[in-house]
C-alpha positions in Angstrom: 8.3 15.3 -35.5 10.4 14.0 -32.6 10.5 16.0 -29.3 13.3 19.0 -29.3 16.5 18.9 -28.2 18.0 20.8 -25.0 21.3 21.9 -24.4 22.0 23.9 -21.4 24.7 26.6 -21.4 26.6 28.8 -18.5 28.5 31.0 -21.1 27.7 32.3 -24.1 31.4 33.5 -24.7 33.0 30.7 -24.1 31.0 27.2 -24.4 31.7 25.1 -27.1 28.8 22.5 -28.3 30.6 20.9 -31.7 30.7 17.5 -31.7 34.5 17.4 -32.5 37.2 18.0 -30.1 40.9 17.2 -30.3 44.3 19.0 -29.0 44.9 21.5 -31.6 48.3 21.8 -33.7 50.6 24.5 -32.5 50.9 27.2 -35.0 54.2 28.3 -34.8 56.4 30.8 -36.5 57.3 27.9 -39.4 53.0 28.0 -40.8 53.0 29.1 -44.2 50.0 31.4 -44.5 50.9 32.9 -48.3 51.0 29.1 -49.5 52.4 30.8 -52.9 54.7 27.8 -53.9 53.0 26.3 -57.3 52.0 22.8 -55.8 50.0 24.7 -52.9 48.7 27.3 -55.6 47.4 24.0 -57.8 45.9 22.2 -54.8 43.7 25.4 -54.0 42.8 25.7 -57.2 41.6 22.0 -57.8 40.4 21.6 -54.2 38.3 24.8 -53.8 37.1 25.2 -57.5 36.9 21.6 -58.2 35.5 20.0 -55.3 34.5 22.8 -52.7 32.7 24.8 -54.4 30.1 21.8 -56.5 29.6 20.3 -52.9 29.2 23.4 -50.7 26.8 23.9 -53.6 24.8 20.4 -53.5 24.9 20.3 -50.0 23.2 23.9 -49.5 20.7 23.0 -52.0 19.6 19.5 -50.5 20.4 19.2 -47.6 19.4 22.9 -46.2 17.6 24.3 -49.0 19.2 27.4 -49.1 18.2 30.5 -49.7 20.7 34.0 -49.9 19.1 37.5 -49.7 21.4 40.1 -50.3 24.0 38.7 -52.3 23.7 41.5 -55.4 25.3 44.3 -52.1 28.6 42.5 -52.6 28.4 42.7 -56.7 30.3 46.7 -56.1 32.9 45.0 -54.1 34.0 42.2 -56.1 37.0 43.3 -57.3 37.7 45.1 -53.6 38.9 43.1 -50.7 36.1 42.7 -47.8 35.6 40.7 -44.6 32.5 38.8 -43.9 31.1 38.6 -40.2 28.8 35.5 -40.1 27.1 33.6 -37.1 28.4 30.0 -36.3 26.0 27.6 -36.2 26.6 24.5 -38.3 30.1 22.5 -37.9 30.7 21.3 -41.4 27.8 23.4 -43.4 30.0 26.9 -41.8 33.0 25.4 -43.3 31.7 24.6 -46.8 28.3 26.7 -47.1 30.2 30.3 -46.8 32.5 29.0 -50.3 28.9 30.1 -51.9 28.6 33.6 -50.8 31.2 35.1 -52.8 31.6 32.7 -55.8 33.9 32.7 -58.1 35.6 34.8 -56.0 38.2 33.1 -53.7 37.7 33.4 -49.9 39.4 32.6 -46.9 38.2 31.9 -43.0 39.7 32.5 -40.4 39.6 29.4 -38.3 40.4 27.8 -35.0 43.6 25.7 -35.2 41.3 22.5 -34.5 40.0 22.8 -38.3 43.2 21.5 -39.2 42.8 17.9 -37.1 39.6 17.2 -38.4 39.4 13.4 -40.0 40.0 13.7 -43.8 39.1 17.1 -44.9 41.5 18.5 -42.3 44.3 18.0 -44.5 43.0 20.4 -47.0 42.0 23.3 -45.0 44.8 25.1 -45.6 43.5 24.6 -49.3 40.1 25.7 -48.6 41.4 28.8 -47.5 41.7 28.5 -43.6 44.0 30.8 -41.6 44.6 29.2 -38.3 44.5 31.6 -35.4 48.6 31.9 -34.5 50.4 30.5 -31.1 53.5 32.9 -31.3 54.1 36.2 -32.0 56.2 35.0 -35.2 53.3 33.5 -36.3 51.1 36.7 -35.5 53.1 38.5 -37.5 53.0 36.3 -40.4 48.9 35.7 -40.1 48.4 39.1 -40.0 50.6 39.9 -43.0 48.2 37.2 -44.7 45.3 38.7 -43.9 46.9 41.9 -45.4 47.7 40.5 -48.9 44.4 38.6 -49.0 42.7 41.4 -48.7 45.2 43.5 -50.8 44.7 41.3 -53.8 40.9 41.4 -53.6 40.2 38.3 -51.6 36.7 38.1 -49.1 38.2 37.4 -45.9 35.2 35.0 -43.5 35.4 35.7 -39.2 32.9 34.2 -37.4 33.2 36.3 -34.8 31.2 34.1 -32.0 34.4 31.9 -32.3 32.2 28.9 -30.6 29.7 26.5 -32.5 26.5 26.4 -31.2 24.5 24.0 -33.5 21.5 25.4 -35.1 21.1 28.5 -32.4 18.7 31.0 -33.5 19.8 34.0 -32.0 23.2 36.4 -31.7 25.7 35.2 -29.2 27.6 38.4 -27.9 31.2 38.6 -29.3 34.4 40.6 -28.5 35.4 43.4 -31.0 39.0 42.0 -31.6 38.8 40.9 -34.8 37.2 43.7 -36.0 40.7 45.3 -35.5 41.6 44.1 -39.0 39.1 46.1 -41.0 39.9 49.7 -39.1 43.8 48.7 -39.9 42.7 48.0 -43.3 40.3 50.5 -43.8 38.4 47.4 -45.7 34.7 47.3 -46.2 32.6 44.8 -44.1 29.6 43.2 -44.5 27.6 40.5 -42.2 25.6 37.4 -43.3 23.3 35.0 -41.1 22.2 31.8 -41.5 18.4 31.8 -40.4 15.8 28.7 -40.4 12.8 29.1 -41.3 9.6 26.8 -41.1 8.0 25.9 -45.0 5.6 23.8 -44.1 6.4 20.7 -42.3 9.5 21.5 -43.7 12.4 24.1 -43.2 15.1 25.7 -45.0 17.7 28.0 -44.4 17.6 31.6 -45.9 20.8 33.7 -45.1 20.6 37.3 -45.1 23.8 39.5 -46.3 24.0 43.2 -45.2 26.1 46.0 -45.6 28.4 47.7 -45.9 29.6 49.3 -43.0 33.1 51.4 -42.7 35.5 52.1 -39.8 34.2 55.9 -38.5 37.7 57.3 -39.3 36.5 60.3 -36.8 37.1 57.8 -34.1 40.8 56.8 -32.4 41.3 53.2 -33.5 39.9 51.4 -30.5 37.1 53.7 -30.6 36.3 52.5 -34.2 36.8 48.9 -33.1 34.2 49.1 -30.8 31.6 51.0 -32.8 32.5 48.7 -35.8 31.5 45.3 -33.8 28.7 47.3 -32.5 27.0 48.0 -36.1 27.6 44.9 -37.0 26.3 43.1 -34.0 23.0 45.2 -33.9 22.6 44.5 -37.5 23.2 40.7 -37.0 20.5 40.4 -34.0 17.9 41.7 -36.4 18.4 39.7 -39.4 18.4 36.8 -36.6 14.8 37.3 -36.0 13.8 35.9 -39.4 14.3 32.5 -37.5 11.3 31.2 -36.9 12.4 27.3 -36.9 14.2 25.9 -33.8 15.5 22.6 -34.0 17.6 22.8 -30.5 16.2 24.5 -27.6 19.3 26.4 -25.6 18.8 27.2 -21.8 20.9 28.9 -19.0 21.7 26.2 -16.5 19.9 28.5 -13.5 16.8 27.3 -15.8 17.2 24.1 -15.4 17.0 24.1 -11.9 14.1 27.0 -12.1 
């Protein structure tokens, strides 16, 4: 096996290791979130069912060997609308993989406006179910009403909450507890799943764990619940992150480098 890869890091909020960058779109107050016109409804429907779904499928099965533990938790909710907390750890296998958690249902992911500039298959994230973060407060508006109906008419919603890819990390980056706003506003169950790597041999494969779920304590004022929300979910994360016992990348502080 060749030797293992290093990458040294300074912040685990904020540093970014995918191998794409670009200068995102602006998403103004024109971005059509609902995409309810026929045409866009038809190009979902053939794009995610079609295509998505048969190669998220192949390319969990060969390419990862992919296991999920835990999936039957979500069989109560399936006709209920839920968000899914996930780590990020794979650039295009986070993108297509997370189609396979909720099948046949139809998800969306909340995504970083970059998604959309991505060679090829960045013209149909919008049809894969992406919601671009917003730019303007017209735009807030309008993404957060989307979330709403989504969720409203039954949809999984997908956060990765770490917001940064860090390629094949093993372990829970800490994360704010902003986007956990949308579940105490919705009152919406949540659930987590991580993506673990696991040694099978000489081989590995990936086995991602789904838990939950867990509820907004409506005891709580809503920032309270916010935080106690992330918290759950975080702690919960962490621990189904120790089944990782296969590191392909090595990640170091920079103060180590130097220690």
């Amino acid at each position: 096996m060749e030797q293992r890869k290093v990458i040294y890091y300074t912040d685990e909020l904020k540093d970014e290791f995918s191998t794409f960058t670009t200068t995102p779109p602006v998403i103004g107050d024109d971005y059509d979130y609902e995409r309810i016109s026929f045409g866009k409804r038809l190009e979902r429907f053939v794009v995610y069912r079609i295509f998505t779904y048969p190669v998220a499928f192949l390319y969990s099965k060969f390419v990862f060997r992919r296991k999920i533990v835990g999936k039957k938790l979500l069989r109560p909710y399936r006709k209920q609308g839920i968000f899914l907390y996930g780590n990020h750890t794979q650039p295009t296998g986070d993108a297509l993989m997370q189609a396979c958690l909720t099948w046949p249902r139809l998800n969306y992911v909340i995504v970083h406006p970059n998604n959309l500039k991505v060679p090829f298959i960045g013209r149909f994230t919008p049809s894969l179910g992406a919601l671009p973060l917003p730019d303007t407060m017209g735009a807030f508006r309008n993404f957060k009403n989307a979330i709403q109906h989504k969720i409203e008419q039954g949809h999984p919603v997908v956060i990765y909450p770490e917001a940064h890819i860090w390629p094949w990390y093993t372990k829970i980056r800490p994360f704010a507890d902003t986007s956990f706003a949308y579940p105490v506003q919705l009152k919406a169950p949540v659930f987590c799943f991580v993506n673990t790597y696991q040694k099978t041999g000489k081989r590995f494969r990936m086995v991602t764990y789904i838990q939950g779920p867990f509820f907004a304590d409506d005891s709580l004022n809503s920032k309270q619940q916010r935080k106690k929300l992330r918290d759950e979910v975080f702690q919960c994360m962490s621990k189904l992150a120790e089944n990782s016992n296969f590191e392909m990348i090595e990640y170091k502080r920079k103060e180590e480098e130097n220690g």
